[in-house]
mmCIF file of the N, C-alpha and C atoms, coordinates in Angstrom:
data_MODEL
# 
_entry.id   MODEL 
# 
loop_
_atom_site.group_PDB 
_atom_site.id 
_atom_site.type_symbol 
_atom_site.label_atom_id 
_atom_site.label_alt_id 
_atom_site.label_comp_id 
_atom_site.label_asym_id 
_atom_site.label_entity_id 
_atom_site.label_seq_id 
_atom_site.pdbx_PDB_ins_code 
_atom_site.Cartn_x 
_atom_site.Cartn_y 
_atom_site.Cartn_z 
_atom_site.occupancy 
_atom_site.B_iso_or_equiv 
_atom_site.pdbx_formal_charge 
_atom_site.auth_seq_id 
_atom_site.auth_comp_id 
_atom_site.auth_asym_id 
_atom_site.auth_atom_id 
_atom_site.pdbx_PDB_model_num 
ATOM 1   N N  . UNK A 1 1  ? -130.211 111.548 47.589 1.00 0.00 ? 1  UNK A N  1 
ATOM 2   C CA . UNK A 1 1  ? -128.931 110.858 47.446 1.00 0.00 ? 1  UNK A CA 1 
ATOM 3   C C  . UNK A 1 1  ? -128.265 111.229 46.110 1.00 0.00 ? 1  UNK A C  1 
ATOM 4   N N  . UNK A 1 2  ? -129.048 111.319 44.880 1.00 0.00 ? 2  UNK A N  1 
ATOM 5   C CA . UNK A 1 2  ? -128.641 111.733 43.602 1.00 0.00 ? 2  UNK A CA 1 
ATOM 6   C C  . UNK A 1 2  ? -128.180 112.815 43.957 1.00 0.00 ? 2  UNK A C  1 
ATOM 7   N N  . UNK A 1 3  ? -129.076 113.627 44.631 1.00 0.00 ? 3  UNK A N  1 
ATOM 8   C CA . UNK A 1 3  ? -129.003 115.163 44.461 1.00 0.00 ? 3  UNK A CA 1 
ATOM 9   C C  . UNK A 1 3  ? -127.025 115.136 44.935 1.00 0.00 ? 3  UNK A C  1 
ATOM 10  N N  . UNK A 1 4  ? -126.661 114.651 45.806 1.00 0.00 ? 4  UNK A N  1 
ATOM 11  C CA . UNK A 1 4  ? -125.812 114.810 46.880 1.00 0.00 ? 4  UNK A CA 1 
ATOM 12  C C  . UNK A 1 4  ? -124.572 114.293 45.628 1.00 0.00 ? 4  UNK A C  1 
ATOM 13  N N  . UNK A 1 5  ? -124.636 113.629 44.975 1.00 0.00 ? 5  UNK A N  1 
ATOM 14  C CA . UNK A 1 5  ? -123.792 112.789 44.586 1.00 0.00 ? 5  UNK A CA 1 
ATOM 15  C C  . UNK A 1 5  ? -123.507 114.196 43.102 1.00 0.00 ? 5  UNK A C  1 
ATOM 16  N N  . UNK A 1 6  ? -124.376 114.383 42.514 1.00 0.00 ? 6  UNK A N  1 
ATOM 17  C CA . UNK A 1 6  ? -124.245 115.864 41.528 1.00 0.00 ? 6  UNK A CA 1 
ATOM 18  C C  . UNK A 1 6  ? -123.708 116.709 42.225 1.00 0.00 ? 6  UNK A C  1 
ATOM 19  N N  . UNK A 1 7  ? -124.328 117.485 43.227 1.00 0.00 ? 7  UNK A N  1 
ATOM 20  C CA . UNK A 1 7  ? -123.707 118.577 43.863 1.00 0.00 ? 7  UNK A CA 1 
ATOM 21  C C  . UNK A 1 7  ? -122.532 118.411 44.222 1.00 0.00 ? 7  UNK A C  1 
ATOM 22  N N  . UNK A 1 8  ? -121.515 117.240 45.130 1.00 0.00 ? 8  UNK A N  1 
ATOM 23  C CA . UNK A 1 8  ? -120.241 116.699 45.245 1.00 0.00 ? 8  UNK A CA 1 
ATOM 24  C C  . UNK A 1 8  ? -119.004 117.268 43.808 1.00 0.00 ? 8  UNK A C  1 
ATOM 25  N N  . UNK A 1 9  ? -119.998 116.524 42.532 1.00 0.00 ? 9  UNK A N  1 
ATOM 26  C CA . UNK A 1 9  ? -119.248 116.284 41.386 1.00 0.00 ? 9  UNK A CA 1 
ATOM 27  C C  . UNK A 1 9  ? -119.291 117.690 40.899 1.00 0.00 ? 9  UNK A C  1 
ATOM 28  N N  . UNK A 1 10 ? -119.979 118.550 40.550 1.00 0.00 ? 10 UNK A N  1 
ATOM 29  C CA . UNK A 1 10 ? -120.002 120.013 40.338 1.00 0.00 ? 10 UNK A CA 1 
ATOM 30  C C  . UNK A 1 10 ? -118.739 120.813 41.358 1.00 0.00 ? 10 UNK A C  1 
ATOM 31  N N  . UNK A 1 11 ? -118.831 120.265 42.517 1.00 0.00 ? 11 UNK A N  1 
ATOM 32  C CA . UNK A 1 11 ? -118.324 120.894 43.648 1.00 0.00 ? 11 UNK A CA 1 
ATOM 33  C C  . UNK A 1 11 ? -116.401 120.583 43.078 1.00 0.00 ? 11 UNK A C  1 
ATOM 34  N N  . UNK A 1 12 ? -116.424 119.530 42.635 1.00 0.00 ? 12 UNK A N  1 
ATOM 35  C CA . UNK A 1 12 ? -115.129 118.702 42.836 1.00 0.00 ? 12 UNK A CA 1 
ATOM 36  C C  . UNK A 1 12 ? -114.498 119.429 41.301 1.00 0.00 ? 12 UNK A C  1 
ATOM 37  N N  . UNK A 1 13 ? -115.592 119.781 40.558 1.00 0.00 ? 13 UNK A N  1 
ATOM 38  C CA . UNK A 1 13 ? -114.980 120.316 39.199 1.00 0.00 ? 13 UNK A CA 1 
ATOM 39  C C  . UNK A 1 13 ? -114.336 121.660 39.347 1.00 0.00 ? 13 UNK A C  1 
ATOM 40  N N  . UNK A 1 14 ? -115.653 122.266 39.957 1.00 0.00 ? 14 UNK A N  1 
ATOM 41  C CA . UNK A 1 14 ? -115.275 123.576 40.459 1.00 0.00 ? 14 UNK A CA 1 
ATOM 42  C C  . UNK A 1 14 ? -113.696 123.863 40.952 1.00 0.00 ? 14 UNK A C  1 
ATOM 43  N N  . UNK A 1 15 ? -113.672 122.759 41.537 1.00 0.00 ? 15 UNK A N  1 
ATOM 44  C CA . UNK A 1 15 ? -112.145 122.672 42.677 1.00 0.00 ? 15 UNK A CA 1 
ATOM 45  C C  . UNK A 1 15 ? -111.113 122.922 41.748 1.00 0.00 ? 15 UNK A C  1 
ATOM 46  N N  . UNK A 1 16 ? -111.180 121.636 41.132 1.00 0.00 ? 16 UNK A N  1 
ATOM 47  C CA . UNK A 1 16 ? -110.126 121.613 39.450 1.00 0.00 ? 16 UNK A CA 1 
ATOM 48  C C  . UNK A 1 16 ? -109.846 122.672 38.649 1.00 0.00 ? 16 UNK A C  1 
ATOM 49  N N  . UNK A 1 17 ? -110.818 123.600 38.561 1.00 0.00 ? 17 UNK A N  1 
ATOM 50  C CA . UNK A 1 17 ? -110.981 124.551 37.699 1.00 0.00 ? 17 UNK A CA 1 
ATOM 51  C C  . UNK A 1 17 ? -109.901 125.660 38.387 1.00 0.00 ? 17 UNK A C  1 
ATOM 52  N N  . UNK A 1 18 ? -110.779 125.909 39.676 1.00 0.00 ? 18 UNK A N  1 
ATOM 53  C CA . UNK A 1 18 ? -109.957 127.024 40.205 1.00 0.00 ? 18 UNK A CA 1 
ATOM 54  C C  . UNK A 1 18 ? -108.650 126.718 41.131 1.00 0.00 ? 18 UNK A C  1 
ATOM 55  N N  . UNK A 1 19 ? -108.188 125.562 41.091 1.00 0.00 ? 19 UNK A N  1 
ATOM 56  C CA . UNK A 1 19 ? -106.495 124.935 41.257 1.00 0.00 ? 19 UNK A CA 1 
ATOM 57  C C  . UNK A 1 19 ? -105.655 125.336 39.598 1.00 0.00 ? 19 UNK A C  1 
ATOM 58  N N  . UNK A 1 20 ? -106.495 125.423 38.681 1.00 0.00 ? 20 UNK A N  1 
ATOM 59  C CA . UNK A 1 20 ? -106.027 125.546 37.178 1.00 0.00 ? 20 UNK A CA 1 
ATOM 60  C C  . UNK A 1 20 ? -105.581 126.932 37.015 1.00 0.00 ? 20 UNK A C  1 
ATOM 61  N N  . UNK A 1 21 ? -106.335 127.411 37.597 1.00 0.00 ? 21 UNK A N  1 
ATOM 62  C CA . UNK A 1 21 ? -106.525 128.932 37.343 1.00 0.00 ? 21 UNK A CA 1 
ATOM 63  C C  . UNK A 1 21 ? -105.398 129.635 38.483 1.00 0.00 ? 21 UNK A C  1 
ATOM 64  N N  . UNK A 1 22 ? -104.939 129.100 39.250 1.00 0.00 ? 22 UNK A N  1 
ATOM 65  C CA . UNK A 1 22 ? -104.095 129.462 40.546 1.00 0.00 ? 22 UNK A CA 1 
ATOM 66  C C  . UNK A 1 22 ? -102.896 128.779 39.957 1.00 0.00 ? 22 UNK A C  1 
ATOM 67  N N  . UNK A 1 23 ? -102.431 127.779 39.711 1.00 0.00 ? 23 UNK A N  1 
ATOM 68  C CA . UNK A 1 23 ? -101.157 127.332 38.963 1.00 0.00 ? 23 UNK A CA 1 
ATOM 69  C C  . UNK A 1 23 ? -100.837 128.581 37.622 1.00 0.00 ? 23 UNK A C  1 
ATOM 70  N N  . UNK A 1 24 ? -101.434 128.963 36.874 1.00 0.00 ? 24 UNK A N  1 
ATOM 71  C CA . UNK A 1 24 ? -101.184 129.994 35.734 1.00 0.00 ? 24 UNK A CA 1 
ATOM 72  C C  . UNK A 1 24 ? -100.860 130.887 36.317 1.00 0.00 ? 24 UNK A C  1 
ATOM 73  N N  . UNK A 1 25 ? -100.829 131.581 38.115 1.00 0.00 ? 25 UNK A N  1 
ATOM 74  C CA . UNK A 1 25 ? -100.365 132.693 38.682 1.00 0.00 ? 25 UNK A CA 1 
ATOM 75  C C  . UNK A 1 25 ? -99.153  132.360 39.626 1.00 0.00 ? 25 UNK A C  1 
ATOM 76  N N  . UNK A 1 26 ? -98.714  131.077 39.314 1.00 0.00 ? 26 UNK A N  1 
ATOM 77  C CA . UNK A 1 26 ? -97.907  130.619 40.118 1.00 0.00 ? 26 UNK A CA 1 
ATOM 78  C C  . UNK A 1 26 ? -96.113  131.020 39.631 1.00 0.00 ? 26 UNK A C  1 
ATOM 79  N N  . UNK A 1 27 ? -95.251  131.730 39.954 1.00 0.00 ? 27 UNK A N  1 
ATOM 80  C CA . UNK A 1 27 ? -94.196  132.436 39.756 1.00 0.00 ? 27 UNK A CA 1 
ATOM 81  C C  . UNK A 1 27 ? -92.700  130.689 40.224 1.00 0.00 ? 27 UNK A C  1 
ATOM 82  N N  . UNK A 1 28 ? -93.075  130.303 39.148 1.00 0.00 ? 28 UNK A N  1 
ATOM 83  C CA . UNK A 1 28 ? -91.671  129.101 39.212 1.00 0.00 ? 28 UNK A CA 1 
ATOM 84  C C  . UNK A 1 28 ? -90.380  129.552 39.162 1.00 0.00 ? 28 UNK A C  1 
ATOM 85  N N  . UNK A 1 29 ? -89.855  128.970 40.532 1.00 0.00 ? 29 UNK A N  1 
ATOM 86  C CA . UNK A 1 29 ? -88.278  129.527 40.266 1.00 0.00 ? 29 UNK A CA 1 
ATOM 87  C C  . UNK A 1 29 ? -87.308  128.732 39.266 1.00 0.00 ? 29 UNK A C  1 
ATOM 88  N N  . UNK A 1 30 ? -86.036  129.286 38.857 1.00 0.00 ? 30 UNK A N  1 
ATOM 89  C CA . UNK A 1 30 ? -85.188  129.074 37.763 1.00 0.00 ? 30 UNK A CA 1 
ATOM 90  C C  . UNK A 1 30 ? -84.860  128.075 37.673 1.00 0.00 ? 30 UNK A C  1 
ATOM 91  N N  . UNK A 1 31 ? -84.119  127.013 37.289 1.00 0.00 ? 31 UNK A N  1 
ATOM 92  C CA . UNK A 1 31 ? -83.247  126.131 37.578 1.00 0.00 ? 31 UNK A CA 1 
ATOM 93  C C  . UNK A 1 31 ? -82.226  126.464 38.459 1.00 0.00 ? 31 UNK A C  1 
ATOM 94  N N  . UNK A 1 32 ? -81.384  127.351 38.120 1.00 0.00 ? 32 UNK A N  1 
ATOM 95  C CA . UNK A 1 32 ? -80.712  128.504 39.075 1.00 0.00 ? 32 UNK A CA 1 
ATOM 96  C C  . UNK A 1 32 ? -81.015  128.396 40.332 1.00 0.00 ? 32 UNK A C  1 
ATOM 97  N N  . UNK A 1 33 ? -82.013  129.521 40.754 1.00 0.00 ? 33 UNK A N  1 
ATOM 98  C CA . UNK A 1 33 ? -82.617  129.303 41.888 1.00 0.00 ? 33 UNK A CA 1 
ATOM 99  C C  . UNK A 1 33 ? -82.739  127.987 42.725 1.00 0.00 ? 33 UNK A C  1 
ATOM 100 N N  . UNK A 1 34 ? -83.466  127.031 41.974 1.00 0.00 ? 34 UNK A N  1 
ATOM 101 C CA . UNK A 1 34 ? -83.358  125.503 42.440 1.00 0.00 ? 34 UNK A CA 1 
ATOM 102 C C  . UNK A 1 34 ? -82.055  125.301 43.009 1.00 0.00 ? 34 UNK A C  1 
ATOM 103 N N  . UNK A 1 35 ? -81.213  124.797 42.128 1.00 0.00 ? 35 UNK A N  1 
ATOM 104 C CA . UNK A 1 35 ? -79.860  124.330 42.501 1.00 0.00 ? 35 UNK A CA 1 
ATOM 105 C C  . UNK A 1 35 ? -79.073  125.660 43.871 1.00 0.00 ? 35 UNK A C  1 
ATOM 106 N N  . UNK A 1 36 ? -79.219  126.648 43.387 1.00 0.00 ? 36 UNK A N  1 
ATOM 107 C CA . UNK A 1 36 ? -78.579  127.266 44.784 1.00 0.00 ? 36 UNK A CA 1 
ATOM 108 C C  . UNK A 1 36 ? -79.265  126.895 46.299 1.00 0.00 ? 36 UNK A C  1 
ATOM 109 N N  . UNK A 1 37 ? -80.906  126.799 45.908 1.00 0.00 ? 37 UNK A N  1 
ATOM 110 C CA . UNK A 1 37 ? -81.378  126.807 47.604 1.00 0.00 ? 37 UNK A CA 1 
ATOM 111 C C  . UNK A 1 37 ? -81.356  125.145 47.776 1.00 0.00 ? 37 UNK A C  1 
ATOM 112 N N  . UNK A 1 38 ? -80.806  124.169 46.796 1.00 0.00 ? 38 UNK A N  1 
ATOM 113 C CA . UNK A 1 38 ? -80.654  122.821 47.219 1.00 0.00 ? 38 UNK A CA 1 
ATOM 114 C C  . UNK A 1 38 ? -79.006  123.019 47.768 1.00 0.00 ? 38 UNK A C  1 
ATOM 115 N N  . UNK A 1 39 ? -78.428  123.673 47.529 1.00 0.00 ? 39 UNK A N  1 
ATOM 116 C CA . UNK A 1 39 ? -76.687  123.347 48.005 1.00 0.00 ? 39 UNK A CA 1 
ATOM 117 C C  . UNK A 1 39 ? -76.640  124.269 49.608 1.00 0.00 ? 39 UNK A C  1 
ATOM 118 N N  . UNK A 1 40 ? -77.572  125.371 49.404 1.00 0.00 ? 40 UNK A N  1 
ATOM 119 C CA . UNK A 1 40 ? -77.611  126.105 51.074 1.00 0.00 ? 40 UNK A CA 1 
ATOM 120 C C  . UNK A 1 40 ? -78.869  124.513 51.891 1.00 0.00 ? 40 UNK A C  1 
ATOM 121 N N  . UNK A 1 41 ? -79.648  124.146 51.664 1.00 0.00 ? 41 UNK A N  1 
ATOM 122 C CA . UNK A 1 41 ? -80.062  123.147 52.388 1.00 0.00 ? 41 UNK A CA 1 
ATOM 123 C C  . UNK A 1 41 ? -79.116  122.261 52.869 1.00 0.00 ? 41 UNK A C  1 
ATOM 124 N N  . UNK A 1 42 ? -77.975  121.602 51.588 1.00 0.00 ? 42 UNK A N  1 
ATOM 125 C CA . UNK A 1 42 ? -77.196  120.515 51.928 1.00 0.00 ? 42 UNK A CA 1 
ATOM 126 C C  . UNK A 1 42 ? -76.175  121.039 52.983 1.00 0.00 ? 42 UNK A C  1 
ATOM 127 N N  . UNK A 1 43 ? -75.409  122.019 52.716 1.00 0.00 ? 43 UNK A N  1 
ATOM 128 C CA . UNK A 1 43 ? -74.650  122.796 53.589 1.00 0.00 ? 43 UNK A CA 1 
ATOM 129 C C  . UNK A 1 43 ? -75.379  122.868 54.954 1.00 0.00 ? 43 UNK A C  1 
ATOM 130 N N  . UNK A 1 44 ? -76.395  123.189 55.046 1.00 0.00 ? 44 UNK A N  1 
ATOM 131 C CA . UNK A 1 44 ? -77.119  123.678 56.522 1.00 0.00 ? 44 UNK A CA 1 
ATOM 132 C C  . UNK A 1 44 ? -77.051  122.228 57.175 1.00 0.00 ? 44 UNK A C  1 
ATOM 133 N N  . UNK A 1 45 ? -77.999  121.632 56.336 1.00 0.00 ? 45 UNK A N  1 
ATOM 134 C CA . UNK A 1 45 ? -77.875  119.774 56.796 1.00 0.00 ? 45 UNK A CA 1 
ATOM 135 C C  . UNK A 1 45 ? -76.360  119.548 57.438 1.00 0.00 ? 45 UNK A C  1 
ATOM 136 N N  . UNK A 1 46 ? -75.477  119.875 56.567 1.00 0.00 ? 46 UNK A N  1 
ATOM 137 C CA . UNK A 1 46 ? -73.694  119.229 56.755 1.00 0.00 ? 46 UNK A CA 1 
ATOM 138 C C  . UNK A 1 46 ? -73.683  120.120 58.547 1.00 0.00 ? 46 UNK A C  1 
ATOM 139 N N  . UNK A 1 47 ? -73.725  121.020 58.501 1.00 0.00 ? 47 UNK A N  1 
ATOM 140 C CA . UNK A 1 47 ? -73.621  122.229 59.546 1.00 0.00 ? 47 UNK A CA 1 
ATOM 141 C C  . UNK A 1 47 ? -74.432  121.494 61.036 1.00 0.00 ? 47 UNK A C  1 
ATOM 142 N N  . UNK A 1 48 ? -75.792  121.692 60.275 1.00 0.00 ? 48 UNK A N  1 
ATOM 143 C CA . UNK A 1 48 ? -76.253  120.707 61.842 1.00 0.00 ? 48 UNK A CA 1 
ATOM 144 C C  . UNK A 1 48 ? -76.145  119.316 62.080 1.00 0.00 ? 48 UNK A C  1 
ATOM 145 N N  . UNK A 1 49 ? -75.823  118.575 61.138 1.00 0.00 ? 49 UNK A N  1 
ATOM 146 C CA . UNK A 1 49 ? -75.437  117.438 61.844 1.00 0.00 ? 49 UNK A CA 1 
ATOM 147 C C  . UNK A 1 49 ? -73.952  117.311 62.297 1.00 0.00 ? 49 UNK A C  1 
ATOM 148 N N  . UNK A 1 50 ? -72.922  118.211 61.765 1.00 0.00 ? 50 UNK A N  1 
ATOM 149 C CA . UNK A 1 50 ? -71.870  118.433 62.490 1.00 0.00 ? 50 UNK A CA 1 
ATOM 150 C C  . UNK A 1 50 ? -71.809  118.862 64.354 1.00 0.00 ? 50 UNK A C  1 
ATOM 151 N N  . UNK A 1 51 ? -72.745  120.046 64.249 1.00 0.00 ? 51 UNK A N  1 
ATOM 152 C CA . UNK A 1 51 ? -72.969  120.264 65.784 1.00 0.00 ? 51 UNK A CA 1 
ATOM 153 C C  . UNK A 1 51 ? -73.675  119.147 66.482 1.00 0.00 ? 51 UNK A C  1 
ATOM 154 N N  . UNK A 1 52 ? -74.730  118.601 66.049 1.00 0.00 ? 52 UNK A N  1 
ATOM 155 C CA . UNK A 1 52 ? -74.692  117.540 66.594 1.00 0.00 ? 52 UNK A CA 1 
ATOM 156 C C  . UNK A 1 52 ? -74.238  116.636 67.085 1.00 0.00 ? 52 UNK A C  1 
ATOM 157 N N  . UNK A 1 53 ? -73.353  116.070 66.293 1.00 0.00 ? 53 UNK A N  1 
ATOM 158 C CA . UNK A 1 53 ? -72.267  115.011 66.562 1.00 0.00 ? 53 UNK A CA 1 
ATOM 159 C C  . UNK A 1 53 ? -71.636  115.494 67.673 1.00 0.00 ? 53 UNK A C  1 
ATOM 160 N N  . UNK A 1 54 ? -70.808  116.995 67.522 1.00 0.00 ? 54 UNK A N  1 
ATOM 161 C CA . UNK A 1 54 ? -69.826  117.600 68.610 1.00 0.00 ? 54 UNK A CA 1 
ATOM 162 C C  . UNK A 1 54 ? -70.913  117.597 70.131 1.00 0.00 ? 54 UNK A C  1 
ATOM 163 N N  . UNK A 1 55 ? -72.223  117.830 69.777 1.00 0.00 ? 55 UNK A N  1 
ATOM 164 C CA . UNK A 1 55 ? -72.962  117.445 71.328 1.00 0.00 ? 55 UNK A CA 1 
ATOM 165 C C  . UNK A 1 55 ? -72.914  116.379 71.475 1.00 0.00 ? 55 UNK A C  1 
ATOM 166 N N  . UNK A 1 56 ? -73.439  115.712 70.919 1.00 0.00 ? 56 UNK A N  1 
ATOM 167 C CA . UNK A 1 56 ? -73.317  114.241 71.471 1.00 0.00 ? 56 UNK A CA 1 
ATOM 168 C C  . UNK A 1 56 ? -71.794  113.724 72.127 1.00 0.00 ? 56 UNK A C  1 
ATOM 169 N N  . UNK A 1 57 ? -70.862  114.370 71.490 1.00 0.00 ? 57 UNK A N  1 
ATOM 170 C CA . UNK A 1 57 ? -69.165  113.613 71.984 1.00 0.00 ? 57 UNK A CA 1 
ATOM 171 C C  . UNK A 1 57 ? -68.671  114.615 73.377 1.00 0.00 ? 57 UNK A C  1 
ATOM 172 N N  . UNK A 1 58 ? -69.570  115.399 73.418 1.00 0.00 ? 58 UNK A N  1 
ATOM 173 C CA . UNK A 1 58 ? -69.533  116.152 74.930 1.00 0.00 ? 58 UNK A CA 1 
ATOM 174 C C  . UNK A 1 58 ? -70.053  115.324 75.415 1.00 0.00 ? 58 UNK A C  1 
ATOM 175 N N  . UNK A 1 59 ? -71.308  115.326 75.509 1.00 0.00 ? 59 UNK A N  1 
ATOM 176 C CA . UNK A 1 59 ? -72.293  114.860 76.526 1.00 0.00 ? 59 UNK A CA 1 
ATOM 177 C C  . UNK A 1 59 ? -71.900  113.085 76.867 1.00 0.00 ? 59 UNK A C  1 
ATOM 178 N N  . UNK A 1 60 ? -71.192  112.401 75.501 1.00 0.00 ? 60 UNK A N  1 
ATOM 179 C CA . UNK A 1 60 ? -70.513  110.913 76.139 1.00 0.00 ? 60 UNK A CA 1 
ATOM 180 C C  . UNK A 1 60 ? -69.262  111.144 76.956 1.00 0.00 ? 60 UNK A C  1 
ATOM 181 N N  . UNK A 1 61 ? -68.887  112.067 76.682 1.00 0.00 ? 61 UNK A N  1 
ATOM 182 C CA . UNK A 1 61 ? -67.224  112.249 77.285 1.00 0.00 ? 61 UNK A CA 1 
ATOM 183 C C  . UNK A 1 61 ? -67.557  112.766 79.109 1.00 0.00 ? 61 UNK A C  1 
ATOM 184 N N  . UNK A 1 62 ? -69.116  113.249 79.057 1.00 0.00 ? 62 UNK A N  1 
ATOM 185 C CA . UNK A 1 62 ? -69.329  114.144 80.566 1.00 0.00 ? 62 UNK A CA 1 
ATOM 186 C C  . UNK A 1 62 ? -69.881  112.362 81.215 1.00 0.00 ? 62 UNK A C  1 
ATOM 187 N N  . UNK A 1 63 ? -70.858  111.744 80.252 1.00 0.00 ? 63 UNK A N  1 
ATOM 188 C CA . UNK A 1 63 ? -71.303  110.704 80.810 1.00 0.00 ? 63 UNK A CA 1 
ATOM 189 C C  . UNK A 1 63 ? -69.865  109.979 81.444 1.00 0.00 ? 63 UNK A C  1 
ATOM 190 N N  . UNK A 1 64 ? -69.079  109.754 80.652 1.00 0.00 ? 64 UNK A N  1 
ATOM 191 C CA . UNK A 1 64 ? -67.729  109.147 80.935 1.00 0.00 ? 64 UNK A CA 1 
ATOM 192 C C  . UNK A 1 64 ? -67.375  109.140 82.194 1.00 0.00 ? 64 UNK A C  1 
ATOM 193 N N  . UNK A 1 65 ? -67.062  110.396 82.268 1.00 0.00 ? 65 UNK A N  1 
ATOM 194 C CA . UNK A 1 65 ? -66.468  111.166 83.005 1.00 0.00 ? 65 UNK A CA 1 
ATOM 195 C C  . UNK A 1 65 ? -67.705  110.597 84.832 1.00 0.00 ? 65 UNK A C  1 
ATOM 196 N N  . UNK A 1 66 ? -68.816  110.622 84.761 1.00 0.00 ? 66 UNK A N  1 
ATOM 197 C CA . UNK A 1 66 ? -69.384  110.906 85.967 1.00 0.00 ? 66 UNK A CA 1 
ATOM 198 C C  . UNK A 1 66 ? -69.419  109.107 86.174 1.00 0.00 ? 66 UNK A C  1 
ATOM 199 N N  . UNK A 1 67 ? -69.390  108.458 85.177 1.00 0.00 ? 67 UNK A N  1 
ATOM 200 C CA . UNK A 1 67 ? -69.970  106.771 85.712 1.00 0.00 ? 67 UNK A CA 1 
ATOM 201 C C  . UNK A 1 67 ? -68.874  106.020 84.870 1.00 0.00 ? 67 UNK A C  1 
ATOM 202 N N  . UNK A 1 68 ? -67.332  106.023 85.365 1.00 0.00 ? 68 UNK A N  1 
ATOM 203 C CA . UNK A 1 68 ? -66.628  104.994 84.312 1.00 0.00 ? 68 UNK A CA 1 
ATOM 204 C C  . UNK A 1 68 ? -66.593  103.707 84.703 1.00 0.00 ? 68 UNK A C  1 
ATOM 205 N N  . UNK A 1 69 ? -66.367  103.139 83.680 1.00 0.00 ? 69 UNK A N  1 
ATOM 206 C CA . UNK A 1 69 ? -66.667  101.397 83.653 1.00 0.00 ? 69 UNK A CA 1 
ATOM 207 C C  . UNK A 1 69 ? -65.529  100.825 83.238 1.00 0.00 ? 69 UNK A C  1 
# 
């Protein structure tokens, strides 16, 4: 049970170590970078929930259209 509980904790350091060692090779983009691929996300977002909407006001206008009330 000791044994298990050392080997775990060795195991778990190990982990730490070489997550440490992989962040120092890690290539961070600019601020720059940031802010441009956040305004193409927001745009894309604006874009598909626009088409969306325009399906949905088809598909109520066809519902309309087949069952009016």
């Amino acid at each position: 049970m000791a044994f298990d509980i050392i080997n775990w904790y060795k195991n778990a350091i190990n982990f730490i170590k070489d997550v440490r060692m992989e962040l120092l090779n890690v290539t961070w983009p600019t601020r720059k970078d940031t802010a441009l691929s956040t305004v193409v996300v927001v745009i894309a977002v604006f874009i598909t929930a626009l088409f969306l909407w325009l399906v949905d006001m088809i598909i109520l206008w066809i519902v309309s259209l087949i069952s009016p009330s």
